[in-house]
NUMIVO-620857 format. One line per 4 residues: for each residue x negated, z negated, y of N, C-alpha, C. Coordinates in nm, 3 decimals. Layout:
X/Z/Y/X/Z/Y/X/Z/Y; ...
***
This chain:
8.979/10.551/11.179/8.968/10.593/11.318/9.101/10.570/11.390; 9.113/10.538/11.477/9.191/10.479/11.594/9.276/10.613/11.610; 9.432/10.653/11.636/9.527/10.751/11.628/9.561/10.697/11.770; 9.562/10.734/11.913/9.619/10.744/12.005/9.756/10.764/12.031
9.748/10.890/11.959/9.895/10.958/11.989/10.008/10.912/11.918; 9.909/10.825/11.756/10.060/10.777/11.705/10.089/10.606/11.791; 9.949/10.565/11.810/10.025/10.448/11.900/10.086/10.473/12.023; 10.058/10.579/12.089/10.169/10.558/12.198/10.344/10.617/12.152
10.287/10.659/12.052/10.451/10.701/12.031/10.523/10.637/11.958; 10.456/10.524/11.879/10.518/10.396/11.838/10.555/10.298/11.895; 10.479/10.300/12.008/10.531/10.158/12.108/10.630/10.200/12.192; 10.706/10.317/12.204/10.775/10.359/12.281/10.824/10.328/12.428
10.899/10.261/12.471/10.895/10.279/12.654/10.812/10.160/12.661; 10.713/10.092/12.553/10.667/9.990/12.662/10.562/10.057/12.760; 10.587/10.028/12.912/10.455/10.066/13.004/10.344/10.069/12.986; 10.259/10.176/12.944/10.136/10.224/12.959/10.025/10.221/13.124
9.988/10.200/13.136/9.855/10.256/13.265/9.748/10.360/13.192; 9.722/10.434/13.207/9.640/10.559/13.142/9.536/10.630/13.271; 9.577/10.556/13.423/9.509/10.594/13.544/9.324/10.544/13.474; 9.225/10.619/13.534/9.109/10.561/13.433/9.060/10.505/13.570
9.036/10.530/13.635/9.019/10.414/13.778/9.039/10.256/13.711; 9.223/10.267/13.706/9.226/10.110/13.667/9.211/10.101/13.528; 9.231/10.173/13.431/9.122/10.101/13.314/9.021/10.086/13.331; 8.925/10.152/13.415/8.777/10.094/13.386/8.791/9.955/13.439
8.841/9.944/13.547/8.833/9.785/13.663/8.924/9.677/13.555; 8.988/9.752/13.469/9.086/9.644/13.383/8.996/9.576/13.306; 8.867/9.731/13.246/8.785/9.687/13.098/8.674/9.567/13.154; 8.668/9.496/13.260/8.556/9.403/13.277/8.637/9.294/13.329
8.516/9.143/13.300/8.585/9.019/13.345/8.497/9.016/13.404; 8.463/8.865/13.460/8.385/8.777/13.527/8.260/8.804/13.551; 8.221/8.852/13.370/8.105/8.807/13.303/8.005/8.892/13.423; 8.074/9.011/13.450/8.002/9.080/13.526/7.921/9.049/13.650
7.981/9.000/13.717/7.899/8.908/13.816/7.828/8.799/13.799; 7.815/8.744/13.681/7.755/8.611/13.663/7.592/8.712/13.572; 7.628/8.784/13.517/7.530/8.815/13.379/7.422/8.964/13.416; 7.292/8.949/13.466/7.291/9.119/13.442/7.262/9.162/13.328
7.224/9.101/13.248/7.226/9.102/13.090/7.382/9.215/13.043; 7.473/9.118/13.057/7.606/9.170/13.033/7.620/9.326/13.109; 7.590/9.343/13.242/7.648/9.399/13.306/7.537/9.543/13.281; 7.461/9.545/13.226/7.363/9.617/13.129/7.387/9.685/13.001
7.407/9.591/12.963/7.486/9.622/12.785/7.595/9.663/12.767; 7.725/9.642/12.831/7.832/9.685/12.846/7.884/9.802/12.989; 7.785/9.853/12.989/7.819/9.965/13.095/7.903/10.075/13.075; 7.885/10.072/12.929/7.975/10.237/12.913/8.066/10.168/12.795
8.113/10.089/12.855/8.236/9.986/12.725/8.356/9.994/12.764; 8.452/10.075/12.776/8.578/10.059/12.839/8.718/10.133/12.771; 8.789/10.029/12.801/8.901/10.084/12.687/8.984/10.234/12.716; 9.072/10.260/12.670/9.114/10.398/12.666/9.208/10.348/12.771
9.297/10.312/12.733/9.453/10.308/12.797/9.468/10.139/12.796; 9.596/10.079/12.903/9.629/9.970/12.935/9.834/9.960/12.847; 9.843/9.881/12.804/9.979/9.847/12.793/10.067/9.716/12.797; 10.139/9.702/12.917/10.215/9.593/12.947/10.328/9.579/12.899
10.289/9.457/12.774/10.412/9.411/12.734/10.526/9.344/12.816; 10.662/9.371/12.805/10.763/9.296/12.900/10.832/9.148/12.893; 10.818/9.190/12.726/10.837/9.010/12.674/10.805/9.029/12.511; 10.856/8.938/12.429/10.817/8.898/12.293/10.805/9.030/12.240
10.977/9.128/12.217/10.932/9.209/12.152/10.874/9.345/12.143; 10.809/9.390/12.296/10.687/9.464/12.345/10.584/9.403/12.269; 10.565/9.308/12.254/10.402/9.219/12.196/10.389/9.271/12.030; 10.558/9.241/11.962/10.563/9.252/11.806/10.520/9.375/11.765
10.594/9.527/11.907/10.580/9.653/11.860/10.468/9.681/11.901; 10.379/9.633/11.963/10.253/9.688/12.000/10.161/9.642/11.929; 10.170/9.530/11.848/10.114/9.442/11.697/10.160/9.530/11.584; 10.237/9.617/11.607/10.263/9.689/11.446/10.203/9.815/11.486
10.236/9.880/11.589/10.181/9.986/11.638/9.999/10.026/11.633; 9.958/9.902/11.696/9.807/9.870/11.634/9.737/9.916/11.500; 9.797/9.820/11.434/9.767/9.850/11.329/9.819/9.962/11.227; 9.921/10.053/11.260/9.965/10.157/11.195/9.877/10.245/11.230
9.803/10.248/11.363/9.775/10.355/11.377/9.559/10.314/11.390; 9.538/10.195/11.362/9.421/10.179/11.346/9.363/10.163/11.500; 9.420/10.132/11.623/9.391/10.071/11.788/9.374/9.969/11.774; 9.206/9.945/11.843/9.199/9.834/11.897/9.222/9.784/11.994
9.256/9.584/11.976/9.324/9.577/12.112/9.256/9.437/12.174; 9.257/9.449/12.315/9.189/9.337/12.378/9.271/9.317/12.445; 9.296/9.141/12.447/9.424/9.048/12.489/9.344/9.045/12.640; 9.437/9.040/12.749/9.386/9.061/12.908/9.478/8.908/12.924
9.457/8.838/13.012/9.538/8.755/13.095/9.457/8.788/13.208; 9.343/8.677/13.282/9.360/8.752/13.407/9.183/8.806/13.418; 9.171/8.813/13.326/8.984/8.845/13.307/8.940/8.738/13.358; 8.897/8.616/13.370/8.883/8.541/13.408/8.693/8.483/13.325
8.732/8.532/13.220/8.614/8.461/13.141/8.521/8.523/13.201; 8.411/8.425/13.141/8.226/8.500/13.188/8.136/8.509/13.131; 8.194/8.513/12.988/8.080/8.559/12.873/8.071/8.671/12.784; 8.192/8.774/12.854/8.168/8.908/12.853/8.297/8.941/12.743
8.407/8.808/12.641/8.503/8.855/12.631/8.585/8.895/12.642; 8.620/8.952/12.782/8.696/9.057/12.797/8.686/9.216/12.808; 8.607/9.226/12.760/8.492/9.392/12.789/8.531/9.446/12.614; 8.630/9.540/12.630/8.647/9.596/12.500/8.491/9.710/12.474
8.487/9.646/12.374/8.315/9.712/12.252/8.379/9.811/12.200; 8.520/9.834/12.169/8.535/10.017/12.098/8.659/10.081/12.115; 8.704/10.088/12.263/8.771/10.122/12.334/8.897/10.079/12.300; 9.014/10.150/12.286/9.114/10.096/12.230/9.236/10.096/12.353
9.315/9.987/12.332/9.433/9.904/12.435/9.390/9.803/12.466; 9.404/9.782/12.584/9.395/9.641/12.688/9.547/9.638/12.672; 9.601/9.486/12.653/9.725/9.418/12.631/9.742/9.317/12.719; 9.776/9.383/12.829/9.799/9.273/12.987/9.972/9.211/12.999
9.892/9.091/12.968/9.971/8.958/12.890/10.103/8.895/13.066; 10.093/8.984/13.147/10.068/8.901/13.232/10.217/8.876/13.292; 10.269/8.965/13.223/10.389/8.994/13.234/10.536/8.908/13.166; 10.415/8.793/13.084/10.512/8.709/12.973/10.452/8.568/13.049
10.498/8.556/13.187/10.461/8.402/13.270/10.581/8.327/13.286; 10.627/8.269/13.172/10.749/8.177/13.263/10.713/8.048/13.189; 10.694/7.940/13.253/10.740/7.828/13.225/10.867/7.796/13.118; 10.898/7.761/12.990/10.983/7.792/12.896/11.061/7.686/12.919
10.983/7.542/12.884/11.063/7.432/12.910/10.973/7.275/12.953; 10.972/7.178/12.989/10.926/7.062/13.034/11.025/6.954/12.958; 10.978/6.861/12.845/11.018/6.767/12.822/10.943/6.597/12.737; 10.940/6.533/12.789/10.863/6.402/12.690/10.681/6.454/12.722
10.664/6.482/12.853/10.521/6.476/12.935/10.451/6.562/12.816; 10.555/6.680/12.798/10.472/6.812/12.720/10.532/6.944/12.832; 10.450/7.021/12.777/10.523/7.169/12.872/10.510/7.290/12.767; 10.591/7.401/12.800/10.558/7.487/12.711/10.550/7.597/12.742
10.497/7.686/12.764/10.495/7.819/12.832/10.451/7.963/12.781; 10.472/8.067/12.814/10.447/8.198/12.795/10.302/8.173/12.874; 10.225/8.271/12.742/10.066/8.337/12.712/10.024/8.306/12.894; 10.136/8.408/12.923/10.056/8.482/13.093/10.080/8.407/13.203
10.170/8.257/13.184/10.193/8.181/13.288/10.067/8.168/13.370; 10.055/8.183/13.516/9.904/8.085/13.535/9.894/7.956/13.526; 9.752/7.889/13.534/9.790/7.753/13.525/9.804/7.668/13.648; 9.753/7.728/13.774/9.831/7.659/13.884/9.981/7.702/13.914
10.000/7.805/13.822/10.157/7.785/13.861/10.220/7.731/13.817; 10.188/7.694/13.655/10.222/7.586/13.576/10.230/7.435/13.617; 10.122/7.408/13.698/10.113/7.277/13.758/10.184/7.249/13.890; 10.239/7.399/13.909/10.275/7.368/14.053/10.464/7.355/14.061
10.484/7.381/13.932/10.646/7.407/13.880/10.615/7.221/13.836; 10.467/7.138/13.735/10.510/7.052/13.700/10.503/6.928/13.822; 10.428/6.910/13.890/10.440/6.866/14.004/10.526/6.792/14.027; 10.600/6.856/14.092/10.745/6.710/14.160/10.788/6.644/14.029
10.770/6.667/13.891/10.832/6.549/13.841/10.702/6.466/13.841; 10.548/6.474/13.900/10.462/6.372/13.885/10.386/6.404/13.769; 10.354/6.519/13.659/10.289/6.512/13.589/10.209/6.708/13.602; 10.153/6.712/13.542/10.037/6.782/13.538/9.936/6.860/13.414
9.859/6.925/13.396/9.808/6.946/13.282/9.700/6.849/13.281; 9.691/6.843/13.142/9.553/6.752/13.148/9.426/6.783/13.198; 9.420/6.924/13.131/9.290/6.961/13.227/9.299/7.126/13.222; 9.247/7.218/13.349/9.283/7.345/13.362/9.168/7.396/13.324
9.113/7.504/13.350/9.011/7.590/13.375/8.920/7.590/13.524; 8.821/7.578/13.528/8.810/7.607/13.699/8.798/7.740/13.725; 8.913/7.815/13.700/8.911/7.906/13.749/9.155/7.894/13.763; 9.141/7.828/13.754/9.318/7.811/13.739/9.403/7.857/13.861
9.355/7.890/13.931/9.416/7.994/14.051/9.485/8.139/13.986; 9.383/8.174/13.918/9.399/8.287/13.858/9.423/8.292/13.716; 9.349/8.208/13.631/9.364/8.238/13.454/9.505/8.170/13.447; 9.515/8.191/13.306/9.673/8.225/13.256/9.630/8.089/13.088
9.754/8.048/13.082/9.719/7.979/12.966/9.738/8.031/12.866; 9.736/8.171/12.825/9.662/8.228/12.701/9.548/8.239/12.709; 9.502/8.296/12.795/9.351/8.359/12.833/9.284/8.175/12.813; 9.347/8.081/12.833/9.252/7.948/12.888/9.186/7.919/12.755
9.354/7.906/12.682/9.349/7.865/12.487/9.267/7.926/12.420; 9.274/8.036/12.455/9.198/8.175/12.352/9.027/8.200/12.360; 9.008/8.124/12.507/8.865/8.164/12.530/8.818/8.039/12.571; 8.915/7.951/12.619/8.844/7.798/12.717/8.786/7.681/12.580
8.693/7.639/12.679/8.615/7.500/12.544/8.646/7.369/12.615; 8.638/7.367/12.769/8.640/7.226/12.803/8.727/7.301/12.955; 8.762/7.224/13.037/8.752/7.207/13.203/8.766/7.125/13.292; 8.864/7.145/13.358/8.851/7.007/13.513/8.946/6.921/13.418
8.877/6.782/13.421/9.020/6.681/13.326/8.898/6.629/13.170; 8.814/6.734/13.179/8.742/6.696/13.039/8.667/6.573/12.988; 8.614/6.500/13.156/8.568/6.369/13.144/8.659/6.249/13.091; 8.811/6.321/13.092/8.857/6.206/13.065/8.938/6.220/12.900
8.923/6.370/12.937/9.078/6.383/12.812/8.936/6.447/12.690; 8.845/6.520/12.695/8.783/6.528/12.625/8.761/6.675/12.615; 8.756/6.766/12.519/8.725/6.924/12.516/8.889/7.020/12.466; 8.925/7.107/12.410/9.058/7.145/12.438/9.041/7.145/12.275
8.990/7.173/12.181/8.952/7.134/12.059/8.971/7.013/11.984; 8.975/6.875/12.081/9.022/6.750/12.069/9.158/6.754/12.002; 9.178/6.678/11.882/9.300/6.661/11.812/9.431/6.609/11.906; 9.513/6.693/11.987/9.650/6.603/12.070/9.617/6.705/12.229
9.454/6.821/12.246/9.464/6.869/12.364/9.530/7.022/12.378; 9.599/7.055/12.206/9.705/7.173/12.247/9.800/7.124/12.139; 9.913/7.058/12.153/9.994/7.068/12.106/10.043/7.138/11.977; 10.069/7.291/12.046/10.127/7.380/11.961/10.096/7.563/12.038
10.144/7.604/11.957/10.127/7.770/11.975/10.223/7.839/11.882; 10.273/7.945/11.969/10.258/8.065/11.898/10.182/8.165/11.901; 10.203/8.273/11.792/10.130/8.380/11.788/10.174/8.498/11.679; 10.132/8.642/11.712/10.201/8.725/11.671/10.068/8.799/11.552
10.088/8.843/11.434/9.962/8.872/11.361/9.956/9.017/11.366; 9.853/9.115/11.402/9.859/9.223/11.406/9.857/9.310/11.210; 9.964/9.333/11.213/9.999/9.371/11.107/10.095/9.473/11.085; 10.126/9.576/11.028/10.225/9.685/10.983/10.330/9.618/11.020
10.376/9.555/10.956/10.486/9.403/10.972/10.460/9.315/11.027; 10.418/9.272/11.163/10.359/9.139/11.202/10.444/8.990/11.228; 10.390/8.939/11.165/10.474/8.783/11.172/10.475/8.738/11.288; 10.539/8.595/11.327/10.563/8.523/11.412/10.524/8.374/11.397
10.443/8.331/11.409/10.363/8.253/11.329/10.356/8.099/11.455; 10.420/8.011/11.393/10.429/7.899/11.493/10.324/7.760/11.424; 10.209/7.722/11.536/10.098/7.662/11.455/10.110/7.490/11.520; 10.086/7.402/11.453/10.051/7.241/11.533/9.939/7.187/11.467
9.941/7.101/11.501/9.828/6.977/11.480/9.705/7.075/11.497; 9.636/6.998/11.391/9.478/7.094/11.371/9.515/7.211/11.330; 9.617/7.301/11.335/9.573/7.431/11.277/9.592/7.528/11.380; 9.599/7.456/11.531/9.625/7.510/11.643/9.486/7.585/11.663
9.306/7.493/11.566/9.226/7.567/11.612/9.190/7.656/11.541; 9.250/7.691/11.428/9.242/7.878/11.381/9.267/7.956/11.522; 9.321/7.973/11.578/9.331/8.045/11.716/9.259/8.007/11.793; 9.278/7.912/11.875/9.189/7.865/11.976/9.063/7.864/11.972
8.999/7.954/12.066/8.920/7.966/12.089/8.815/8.109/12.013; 8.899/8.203/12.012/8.892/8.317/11.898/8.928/8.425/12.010; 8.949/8.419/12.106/8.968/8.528/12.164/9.083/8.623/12.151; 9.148/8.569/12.097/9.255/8.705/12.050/9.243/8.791/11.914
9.093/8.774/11.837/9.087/8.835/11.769/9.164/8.860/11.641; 9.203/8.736/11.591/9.266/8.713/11.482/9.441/8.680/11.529; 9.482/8.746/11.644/9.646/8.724/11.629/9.665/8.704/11.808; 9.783/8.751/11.840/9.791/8.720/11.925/9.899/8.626/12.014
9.799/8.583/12.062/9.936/8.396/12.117/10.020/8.455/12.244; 10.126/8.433/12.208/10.259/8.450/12.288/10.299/8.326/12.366; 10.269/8.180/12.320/10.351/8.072/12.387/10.220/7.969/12.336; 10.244/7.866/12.435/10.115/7.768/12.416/10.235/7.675/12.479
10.225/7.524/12.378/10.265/7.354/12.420/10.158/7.284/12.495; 10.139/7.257/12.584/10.008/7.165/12.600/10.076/7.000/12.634; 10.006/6.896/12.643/10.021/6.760/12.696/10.011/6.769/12.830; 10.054/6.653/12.882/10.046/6.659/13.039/10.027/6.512/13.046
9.955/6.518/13.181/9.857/6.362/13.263/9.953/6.334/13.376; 9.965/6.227/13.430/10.016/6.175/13.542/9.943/6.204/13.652; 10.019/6.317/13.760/9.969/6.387/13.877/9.925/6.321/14.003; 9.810/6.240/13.994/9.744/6.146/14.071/9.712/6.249/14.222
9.687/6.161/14.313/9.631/6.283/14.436/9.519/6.230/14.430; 9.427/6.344/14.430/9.293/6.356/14.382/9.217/6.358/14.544; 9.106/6.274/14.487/9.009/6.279/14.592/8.884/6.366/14.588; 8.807/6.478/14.649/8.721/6.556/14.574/8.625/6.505/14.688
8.500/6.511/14.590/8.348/6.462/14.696/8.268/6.539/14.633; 8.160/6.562/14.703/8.028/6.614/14.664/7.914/6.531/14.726; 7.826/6.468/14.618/7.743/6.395/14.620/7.630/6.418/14.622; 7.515/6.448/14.690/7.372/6.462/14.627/7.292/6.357/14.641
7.177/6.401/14.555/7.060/6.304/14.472/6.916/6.371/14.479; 6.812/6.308/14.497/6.677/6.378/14.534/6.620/6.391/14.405; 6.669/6.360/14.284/6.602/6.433/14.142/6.750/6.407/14.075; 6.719/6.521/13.988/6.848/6.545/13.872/6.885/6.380/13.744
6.788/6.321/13.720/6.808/6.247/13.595/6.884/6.087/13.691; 6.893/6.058/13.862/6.919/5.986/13.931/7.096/6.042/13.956; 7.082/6.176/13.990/7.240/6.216/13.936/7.310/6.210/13.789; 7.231/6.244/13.673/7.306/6.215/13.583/7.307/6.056/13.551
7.247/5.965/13.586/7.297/5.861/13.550/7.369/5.785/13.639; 7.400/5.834/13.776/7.552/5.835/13.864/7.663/5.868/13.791; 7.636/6.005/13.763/7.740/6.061/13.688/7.790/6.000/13.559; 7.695/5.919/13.467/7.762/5.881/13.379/7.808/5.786/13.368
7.757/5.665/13.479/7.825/5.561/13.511/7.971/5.579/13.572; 7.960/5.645/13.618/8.104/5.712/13.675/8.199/5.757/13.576; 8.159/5.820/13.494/8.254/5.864/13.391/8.250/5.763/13.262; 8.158/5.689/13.274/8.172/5.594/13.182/8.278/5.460/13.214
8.318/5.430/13.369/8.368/5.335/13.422/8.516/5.390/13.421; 8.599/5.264/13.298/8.741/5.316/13.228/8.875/5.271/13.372; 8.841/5.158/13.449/8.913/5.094/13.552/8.947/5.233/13.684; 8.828/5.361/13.675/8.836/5.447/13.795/8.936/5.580/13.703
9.001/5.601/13.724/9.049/5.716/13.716/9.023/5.870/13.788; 8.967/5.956/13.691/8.885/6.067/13.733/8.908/6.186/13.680; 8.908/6.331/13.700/8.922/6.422/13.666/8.814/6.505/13.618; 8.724/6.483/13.725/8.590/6.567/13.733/8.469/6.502/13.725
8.380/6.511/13.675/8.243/6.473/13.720/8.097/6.590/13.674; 8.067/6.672/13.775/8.027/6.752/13.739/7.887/6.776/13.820; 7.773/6.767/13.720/7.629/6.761/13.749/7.573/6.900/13.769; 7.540/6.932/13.909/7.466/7.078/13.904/7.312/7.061/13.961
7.209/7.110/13.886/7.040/7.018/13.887/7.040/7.170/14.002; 6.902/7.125/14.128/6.829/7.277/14.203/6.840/7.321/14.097; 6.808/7.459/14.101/6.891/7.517/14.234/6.995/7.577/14.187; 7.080/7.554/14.046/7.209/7.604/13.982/7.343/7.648/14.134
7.351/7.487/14.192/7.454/7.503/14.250/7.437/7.573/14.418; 7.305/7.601/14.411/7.269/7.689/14.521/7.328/7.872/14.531; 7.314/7.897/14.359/7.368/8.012/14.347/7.542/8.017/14.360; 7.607/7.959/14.396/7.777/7.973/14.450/7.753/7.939/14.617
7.792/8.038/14.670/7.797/8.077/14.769/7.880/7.925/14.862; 7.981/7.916/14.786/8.044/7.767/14.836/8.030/7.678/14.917; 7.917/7.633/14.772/7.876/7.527/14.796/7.720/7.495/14.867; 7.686/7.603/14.922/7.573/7.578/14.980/7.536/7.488/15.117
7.678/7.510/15.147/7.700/7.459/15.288/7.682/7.274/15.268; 7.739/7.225/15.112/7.798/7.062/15.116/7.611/7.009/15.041; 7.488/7.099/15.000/7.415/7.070/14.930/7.269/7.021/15.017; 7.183/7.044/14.976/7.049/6.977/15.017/6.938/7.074/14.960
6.849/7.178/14.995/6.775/7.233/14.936/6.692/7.102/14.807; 6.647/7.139/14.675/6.571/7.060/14.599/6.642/6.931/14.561; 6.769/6.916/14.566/6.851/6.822/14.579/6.946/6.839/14.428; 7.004/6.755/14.358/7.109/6.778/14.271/7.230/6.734/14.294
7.354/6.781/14.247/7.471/6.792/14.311/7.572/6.728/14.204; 7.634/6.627/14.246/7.749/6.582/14.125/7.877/6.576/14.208; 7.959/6.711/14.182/8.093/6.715/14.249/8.233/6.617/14.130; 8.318/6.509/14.212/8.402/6.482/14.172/8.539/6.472/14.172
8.645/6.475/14.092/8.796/6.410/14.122/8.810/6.278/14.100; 8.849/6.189/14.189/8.905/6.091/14.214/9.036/6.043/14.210; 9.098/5.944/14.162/9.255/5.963/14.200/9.276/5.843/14.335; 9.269/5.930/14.445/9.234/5.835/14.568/9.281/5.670/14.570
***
């Protein structure tokens, strides 16, 4: 059983939130608005207390603290996901990452950064030298490239570079193991996907390497088509054609892309929708 009192008195001054207002609004992501399924099942799911690590070794003592005292913990970047992993199942600590965002270093069209960087801020620091991530999240306004690594499978960039699972689309990582003693555990090649894509469960990532693309200025269109199988084979000619350089190519059949408020305005009732990046 989970000891409260000895984890907060093990982690000592790192900042707590204990207001239950903002833990409850902390304990949900995305999923909530996309799912009523989710938003059903996880109604009475919410963690105890919030704690913001300040840098590395807030993360180590709140990884030993954990586990000394038997707390569970759910890794936060910016809740971003929408399949309901961010909704702690048996209360615990929320570990809001968000606080470890700096850009570390840029060299040889790699980057390397802290968990909680976002990723347009990431792109927006890589920028003037002309390069870029390969591919973000579409949600990169807001998510963080821990939260992307830990929970993301593909995003904007995937038509070309492939899924984030692809051997060369994370570099490297760190990560901290929740343990009495927790290590510091620095991963490459293929063993980057023991983590990725795990949620946090098995360790938690402090620093992510990713590759970087040459920062083209992108052209974005939205296309429609009077049946879906006339858009996907636009679409795949498009992404199949190696001479165009592209970011995006993304097929939404009636009435998917009717439900985003957005895009209702650029669509066609009964119509299918293939939004793209271009490099003008």
């Amino acid at each position: 059983m989970k000891d409260t009192a000895t984890f907060l008195d093990l982690i000592g001054d790192v900042p707590v939130v204990a207001d239950e207002a903002i833990v409850r609004r902390k304990s949900r992501d995305m999923s909530m608005t996309f799912s009523p399924i989710i938003r059903r099942d996880a109604a009475d799911k919410f963690a105890d207390l919030i704690v913001r690590p300040r840098d590395h070794a807030d993360v180590v003592r709140i990884a030993s603290a954990a586990a000394r005292a038997r707390m569970p913990l759910m890794m936060r970047g910016a809740g971003t996901c929408n399949l309901g992993q961010g909704v702690p199942l048996a209360g615990g600590a929320i570990v809001d990452m968000s606080a470890l965002s700096s850009v570390l270093w840029t060299r040889d069209q790699t980057v390397r950064a802290q968990a909680g960087a976002r990723l347009l801020a990431i792109d927006d620091s890589l920028r003037p030298t002309g390069w870029e991530l390969r591919m973000p999240s579409s949600t990169r306004r807001a998510a963080t490239i821990g939260g992307y690594v830990g929970g993301g499978h593909a995003g904007i960039g995937s038509c070309q570079w492939g899924i984030l699972r692809d051997r060369g689309n994370i570099l490297g990582l760190q990560m901290v193991s929740v343990e009495e003693t927790p290590r510091v555990i620095e991963l490459r090649g293929d063993d980057v996907n023991l983590v990725h894509h795990a949620y946090g469960t098995n360790g938690i990532i402090t620093e992510v390497e990713m590759p970087l693309a040459p920062a083209w200025t992108w052209m974005e269109s939205v296309t429609n088509f009077p049946d879906f199988m006339t858009a996907a084979r636009f679409a795949y000619a498009l992404a199949a054609s190696d001479g165009i350089v592209k970011k995006l190519v993304s097929i939404d059949e009636w009435p998917n892309w009717n439900y985003m408020r957005h895009m209702r305005e650029h669509g066609r009732d009964g119509w299918s929708m293939v939004r793209t990046m271009v490099a003008a």
